[in-house]
N, C-alpha and C positions, 0 to 999 in steps of 0.2 A: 448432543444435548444443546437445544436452542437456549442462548442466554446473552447476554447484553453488552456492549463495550464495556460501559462503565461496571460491570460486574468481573469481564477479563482485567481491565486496568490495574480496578482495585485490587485483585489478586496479585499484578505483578509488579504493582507498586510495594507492598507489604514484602513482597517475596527480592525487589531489586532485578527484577528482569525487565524482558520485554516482550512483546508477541508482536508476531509475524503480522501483516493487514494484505491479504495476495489481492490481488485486481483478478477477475476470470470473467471471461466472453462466453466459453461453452463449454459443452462436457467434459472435453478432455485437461483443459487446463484443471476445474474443481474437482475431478477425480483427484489431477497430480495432490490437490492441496489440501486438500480432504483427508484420503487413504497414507498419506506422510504424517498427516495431527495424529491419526490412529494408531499409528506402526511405531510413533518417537513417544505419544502418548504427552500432546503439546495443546493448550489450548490453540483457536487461532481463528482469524478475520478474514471473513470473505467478503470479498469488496467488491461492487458494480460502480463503476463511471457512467456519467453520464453516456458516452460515447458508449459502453458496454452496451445500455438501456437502450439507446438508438438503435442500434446495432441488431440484438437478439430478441428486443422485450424485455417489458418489466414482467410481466406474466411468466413466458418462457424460463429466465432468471429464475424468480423467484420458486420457481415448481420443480427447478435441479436444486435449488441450494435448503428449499426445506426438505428435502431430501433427502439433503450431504447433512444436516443438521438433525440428523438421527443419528447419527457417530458416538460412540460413547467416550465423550472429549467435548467438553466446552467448544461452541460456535457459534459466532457473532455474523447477520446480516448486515450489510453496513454500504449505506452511499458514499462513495467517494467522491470529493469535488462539486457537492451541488453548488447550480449556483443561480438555477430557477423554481423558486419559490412553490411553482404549482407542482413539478416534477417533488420536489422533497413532501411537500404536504401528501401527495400520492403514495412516497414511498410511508411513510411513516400509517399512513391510513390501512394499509397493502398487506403489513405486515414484516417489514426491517425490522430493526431491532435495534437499528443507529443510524443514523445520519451525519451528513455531514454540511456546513453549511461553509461556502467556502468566500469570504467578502474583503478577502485581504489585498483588492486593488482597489477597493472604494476607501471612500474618505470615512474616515474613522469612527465617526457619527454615522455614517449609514449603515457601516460593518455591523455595529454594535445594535443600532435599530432592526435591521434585520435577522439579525443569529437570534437577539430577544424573540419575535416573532416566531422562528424554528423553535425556539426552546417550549414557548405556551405550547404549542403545538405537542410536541414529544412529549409534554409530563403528562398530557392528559392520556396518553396512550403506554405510558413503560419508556418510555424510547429512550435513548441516549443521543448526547449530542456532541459533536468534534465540531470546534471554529476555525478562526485561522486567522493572525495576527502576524504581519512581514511577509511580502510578497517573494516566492522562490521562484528563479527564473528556471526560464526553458521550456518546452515546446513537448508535450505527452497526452494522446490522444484528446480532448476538446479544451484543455487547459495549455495557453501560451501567453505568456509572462519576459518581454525582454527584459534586456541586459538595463534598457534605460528606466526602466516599470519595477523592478526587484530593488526588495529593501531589507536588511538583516529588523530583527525584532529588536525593540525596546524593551530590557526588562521593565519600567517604570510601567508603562501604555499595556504589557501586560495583564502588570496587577491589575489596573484601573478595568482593563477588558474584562476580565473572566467575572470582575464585583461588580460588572454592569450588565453582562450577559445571562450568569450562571448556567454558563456549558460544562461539561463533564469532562473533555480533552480540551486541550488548548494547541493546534501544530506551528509549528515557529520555522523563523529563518535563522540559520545559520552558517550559513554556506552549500546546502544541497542544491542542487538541479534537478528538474524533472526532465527524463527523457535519455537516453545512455551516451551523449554526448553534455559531460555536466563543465568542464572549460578546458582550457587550449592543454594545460599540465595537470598534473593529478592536486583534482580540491583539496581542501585543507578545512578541515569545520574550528569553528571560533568556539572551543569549548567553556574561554573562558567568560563567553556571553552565557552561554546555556545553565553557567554555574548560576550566573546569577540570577537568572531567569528563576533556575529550580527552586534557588534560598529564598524567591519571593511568590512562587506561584504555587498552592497546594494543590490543583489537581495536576492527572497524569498528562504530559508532555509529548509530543508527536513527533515525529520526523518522518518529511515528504520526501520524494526523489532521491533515496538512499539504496537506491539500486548501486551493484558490486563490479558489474561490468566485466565478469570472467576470462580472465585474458586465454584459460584453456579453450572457453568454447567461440571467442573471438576466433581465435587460430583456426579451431575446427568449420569456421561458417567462413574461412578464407581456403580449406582446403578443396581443391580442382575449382577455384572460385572463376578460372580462365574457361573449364568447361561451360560453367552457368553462363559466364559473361557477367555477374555479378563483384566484383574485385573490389570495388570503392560501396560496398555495403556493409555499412560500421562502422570505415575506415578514422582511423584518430578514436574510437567511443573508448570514452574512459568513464571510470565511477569511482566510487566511494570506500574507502580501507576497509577492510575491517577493523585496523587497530582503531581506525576511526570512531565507528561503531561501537564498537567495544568501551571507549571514553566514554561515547556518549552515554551509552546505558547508565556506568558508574556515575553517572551527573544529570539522573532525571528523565531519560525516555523510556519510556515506557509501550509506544507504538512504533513499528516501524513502517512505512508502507514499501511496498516491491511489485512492481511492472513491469519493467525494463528488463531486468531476470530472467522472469520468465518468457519471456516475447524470443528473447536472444536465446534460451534454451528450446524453444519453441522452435524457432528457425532453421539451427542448427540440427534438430532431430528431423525435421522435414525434408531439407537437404541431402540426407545421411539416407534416408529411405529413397529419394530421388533417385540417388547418385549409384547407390548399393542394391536396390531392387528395382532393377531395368521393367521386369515383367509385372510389377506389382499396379492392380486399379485397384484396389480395395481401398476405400477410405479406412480401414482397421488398420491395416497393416501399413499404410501412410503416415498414420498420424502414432502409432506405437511409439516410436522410437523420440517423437517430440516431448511423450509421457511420461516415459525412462528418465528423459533430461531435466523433466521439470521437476519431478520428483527428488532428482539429483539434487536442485537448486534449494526446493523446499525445506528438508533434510540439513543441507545447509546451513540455514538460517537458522533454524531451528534450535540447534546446537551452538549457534555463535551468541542469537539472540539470549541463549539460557532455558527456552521456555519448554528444552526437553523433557520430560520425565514430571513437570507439574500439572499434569492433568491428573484428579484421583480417579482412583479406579471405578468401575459403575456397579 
C-alpha cells in the first residue's frame, strides 16, 4: 500500500515505535525488504540515495519499488540524502512519496532557505519531507562528512528549524556515523541531547547511520577470508547497540535509516555462494544466499525497532 513518510511516522509516533528506512540499489536487496514488511507484517521505508539514482536510475528504481508497494503493508518511496535540488524536484515530480533534503553542512540560513524550497515543492504534490539539522560524520556512498565538518544538533536551532522550514521529519546528530566504520571504540549516542530535542520538537525525529554492524556476519565475511585475499575487509567495523537503539526510540525516534546492514549482509551471502558453490554462474543462485542474509537483517530490525505486527491487515 503506497503511502507517505509522514503518514508512517505519524503512526509510530502515536504508537512509540519506529520504522525501518532500508537504502536498496536493485531487486535483490527490495525483495529482501519488501517480502520481510509482509511476512513481520511491518510498515516500512524504502530509500534511494542519490548514489543508488546514479547507479540504476530513477526510472528503473522507481518501476521495482511501485511495484514492492503493492504489498499489503504500508510503503513509503523515499530519497535519501538529496542534496541537488533539480534531482529531488525530479523525484518528487516522478512520483516518491518523500524526500529528503539533506543541507546540514551549509550554513544555517541556507539549510533553512533551501529545505523551504523542497517543502513548496512537496505540498503541492502529497509529498513528505525529511531535513537535516547537525552534521553526522563519516563516509556512505555519495555522502562524506569528516571528523572536522560533523557537529551534534542543537536542540534550541532545532526548534527554530522545523518553525522555519515546516518539514515533516527532522534527522539529528547525536553520535551516529554513516558508514560501518562509526569510531576507533564502540559509539555511545548522547541521549540526553535527544531528550531534549524530543521535549522541544513535535514532529517525528530521525536517526542516520544507525547501522548494527553484526559482529556474527563480520566473523562470517572474515571466514577463508585468506582464500579471497580479502582479510582487512571490515576490519575494526563497528556500529551502533541496540541497547542504543532501543534508548533512543523511548526518547523520540521515530525513523531509523540502515545501509551498512545490509551491504555487510550482502557481502557476506555472496562470499558464502563464492566460497560454497565452486560450480555455480547463475546470477540466482549467486545472489540467493545475499537474500537469506538480508532478510535475516531486515527481520531484525524490525523486531527491535517494534514496528512488527503494526501493519493492519488489508
Amino acid at each position: 500500500m503506497l503511502t507517505t513518510n509522514k503518514k508512517i511516522l505519524a503512526a509510530a509516533d502515536k504508537g512509540g515505535y519506529a520504522v525501518g528506512a532500508f537504502n536498496v540499489n536493485n531487486l535483490e536487496i527490495l525483495q529482501a525488504v519488501v517480502e520481510t514488511a509482509v511476512e513481520e507484517r511491518s510498515p516500512v521505508i524504502v530509500q534511494t540515495s542519490e548514489g543508488a539514482i546514479e547507479y540504476a536510475g530513477m526510472d528503473y528504481l522507481l518501476a521495482l519499488m511501485r511495484t514492492a508497494a503493492k504489498a499489503p503493508v504500508p510503503v513509503s518511496m523515499h530519497v535519501d540524502h538529496g542534496k541537488d535540488l533539480k534531482l529531488i524536484k525530479k523525484a518528487i515530480d516522478s512520483g516518491y512519496t518523500s524526500v529528503m533534503f539533506d543541507g546540514s553542512t551549509l550554513p544555517f540560513e541556507e539549510n533553512v532557505a533551501k529545505t523551504r524550497q523542497v517543502v513548496a515543492w512537496a505540498k503541492k504534490k502529497g509529498v513528505s519531507v525529511e531535513a537535516e539539522i547537525g552534521a553526522i560524520k563519516g563516509v556512505e556512498d555519495l555522502v562524506s562528512v569528516s571528523e572536522k565538518e560533523a557537529f551534534f544538533t542543537d536542540p534550541a536551532e532545532a526548534v527554530r528549524f522545523v518553525k522555519l522550514t515546516g518539514c515533516d521529519a527532522l534527522a539529528i546528530s547525536i553520535g551516529t556515523a554513516h558508514g560501518a566504520f562509526k569510531s576507533k571504540t564502540a559509539p555511545v549516542l548522547d541521549i540526553e541531547r535527544l531528550k531534549k530535542i524530543d521535549a522541544l520538537v513535535k514532529i517525528p525525529l530521525v536517526l542516520h547511520g544507525a547501522s548494527g554492524v553484526s559482529p556474527e556476519l563480520l566473523a562470517r565475511i572474515q571466514d577463508h577470508c585468506d582464500l579471497l585475499q580479502d582479510c582487512d575487509r571490515l576490519r575494526g567495523a563497528v556500529g551502533i547497540s541496540d541497547q542504543d537503539i532501543v534508548k533512543a526510540i523511548r526518547h523520540g525516534i521515530r525513523k531509523i535509516n540502515i545501509d551498512s546492514d545490509l551491504r555487510i549482509a550482502f557481502t557476506a551471502g555472496l562470499r558464502d555462494a563464492i566460497i560454497g558453490n565452486h560450480k555455480a554462474i547463475d546470477p540466482r543462485a549467486l545472489l540467493a544466499p545475499s537474500k537469506k542474509l538480508m532478510k535475516e537483517v531486515v527481520r531484525h530490525k524490525m523486531e527491535l525497532f517494534g514496528s512488527k505486527g503494526r501493519a493492519k491487515k488489508a
